[in-house]
C-alpha positions, 0 to 999 in steps of 0.5 A: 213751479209746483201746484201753479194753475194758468187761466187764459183769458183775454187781455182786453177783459181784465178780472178783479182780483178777488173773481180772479183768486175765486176762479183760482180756487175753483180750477184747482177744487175742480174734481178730477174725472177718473178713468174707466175701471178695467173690466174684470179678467174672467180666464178660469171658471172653478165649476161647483156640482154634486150633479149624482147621473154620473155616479149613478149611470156612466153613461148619463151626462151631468148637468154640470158636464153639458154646461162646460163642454158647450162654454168650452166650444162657445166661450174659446179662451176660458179654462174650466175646473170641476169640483165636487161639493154639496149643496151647502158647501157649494153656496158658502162659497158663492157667498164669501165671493169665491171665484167660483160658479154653480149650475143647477141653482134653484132661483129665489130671492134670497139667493140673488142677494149674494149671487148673480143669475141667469136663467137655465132651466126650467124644471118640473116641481119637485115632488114627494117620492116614498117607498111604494109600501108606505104610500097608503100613509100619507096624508094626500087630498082627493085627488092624490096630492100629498099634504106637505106640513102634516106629513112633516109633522108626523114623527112616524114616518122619517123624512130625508132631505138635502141640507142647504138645498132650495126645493122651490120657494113654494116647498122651502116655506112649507119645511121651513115651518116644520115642528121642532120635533118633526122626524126630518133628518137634513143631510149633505151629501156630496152628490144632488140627492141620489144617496137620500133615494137610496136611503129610501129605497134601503128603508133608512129613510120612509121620503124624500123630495126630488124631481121624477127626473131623479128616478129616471137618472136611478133607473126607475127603481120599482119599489119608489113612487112619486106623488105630487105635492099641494101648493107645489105645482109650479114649474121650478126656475133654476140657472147658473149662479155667481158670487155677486162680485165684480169677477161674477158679474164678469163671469156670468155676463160671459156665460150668458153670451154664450147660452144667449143664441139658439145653440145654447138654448138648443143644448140646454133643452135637449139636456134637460128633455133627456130625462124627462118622461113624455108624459112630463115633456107634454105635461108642460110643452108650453111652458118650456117653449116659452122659455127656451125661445126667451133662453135663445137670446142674451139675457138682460143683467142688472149690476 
């Protein structure tokens, strides 16, 4: 007989028969524990990039590069795919919950709204590079530094910057801020930035905003220069990102593992010292002890 509830009890306590109905009806009411989600199937990883080294120098690794051939070794099981796509691209993706992940991400706030992180690379500010012959016309402080917002402002000189890319909290609110009229020009390219330098350096463009490293990965072109910029002097924070999802958070969890030990530390600096020049590696020597030695261990990642 359908939806009957037996209730033992013993025969020498007898219930009332209103306890009894209410105890009846309590049985049934009761809610029903449910049975643990299944996690997530994490079997294939569609990796995001615009990493320009290898467009640029055949020999060089990209960051993107480095990162699979280590998951493919560490994390045994999972298929990787790289795919080519800007910077702006790239983050309408992770938002719309694609499953899809991207390293080389800038860390911020906004950004972990929509996506999960973990911490990768610890990277030297971004800083103004400019044609050699225009240096003398930026607006710089005495001790060298460029001034951001007024060079922003000043519609004689022609700024070229990546569309939908985070420079560092730091400058995003500087150019955030820039006039309506100013002569900055956003582009998409479908490498990190490389073809904006090469706008520079053809006289297309009078600046841009990279890391030193991006000259390096160029062959040091003598005709840029970089110079540091005001109120940007911090070390830049950057990771692998994943869409905020049940799938992202299975993904970035199994990534983490991965870099979580002293091999992926190990991978991730060496891939990053690379490029540096020693003047920079000794620049910040502390800083990136810190954080490799934090990097050598899992992370802790709150859903």
């Amino acid at each position: 007989m359908e939806n009957v509830v037996y209730i033992r009890r013993p025969a020498s306590t007898p219930l009332r028969p209103l306890a009894q109905l209410l105890l009846v009806l309590a049985t049934c009411m009761a809610p029903q524990a449910d049975a643990a989600p299944e996690p997530e199937r994490v079997d294939h990883i569609t990796w995001l990039t615009s990493d320009n080294s290898t467009a640029i120098n055949p020999n060089a690794n990209g960051v993107t590069d480095r990162v699979v051939r280590y998951l493919s070794v560490w994390w045994p099981g999972v298929t990787h795919e790289i795919v080519v796509a800007n910077a702006k691209r790239s983050w309408q993706m992770i938002e719309s919950g694609q499953q899809v992940c991207r390293a080389n991400m800038v860390r911020t706030p906004e950004r972990e709204k929509v996506a999960y992180f973990i911490n990768t690379q610890l990277t030297p500010p971004s800083q103004l590079v400019v044609r050699r012959d225009k240096l003398t016309r930026l607006p710089r402080t005495s001790s060298g530094e460029v001034l951001l917002p007024p060079l922003l402002a000043d519609t004689s000189l022609r700024g070229a910057l990546v569309d939908g890319r985070s420079y560092g909290t730091a400058v995003d609110e500087m150019i955030a801020k820039r006039p309506a009229g100013s002569s900055v020009t956003l582009y998409s390219p479908r490498d990190f930035g490389g073809r904006l330098l090469q706008m520079v350096s053809l006289d297309r463009a009078d600046y841009s905003i990279e890391p030193d490293m991006a000259l390096v990965m160029m062959g040091e072109p003598k005709d840029l220069v970089t110079v540091p910029i005001r109120g940007a002097s911090d070390p830049v924070m950057a990771g692998i990102a994943c869409p905020r999802t049940p799938w992202g958070l299975a993904a970035i969890r199994g990534i983490d593992r991965a870099f979580g030990r002293p091999e992926g530390a190990a991978s991730l600096r060496q891939g990053l010292m690379h490029w540096l020049t020693p003047e920079t590696q000794a620049h910040y020597a502390k800083e990136f002890d810190q954080f490799y030695r934090e990097r050598s261990r899992p992370s802790k990642i709150v859903p």
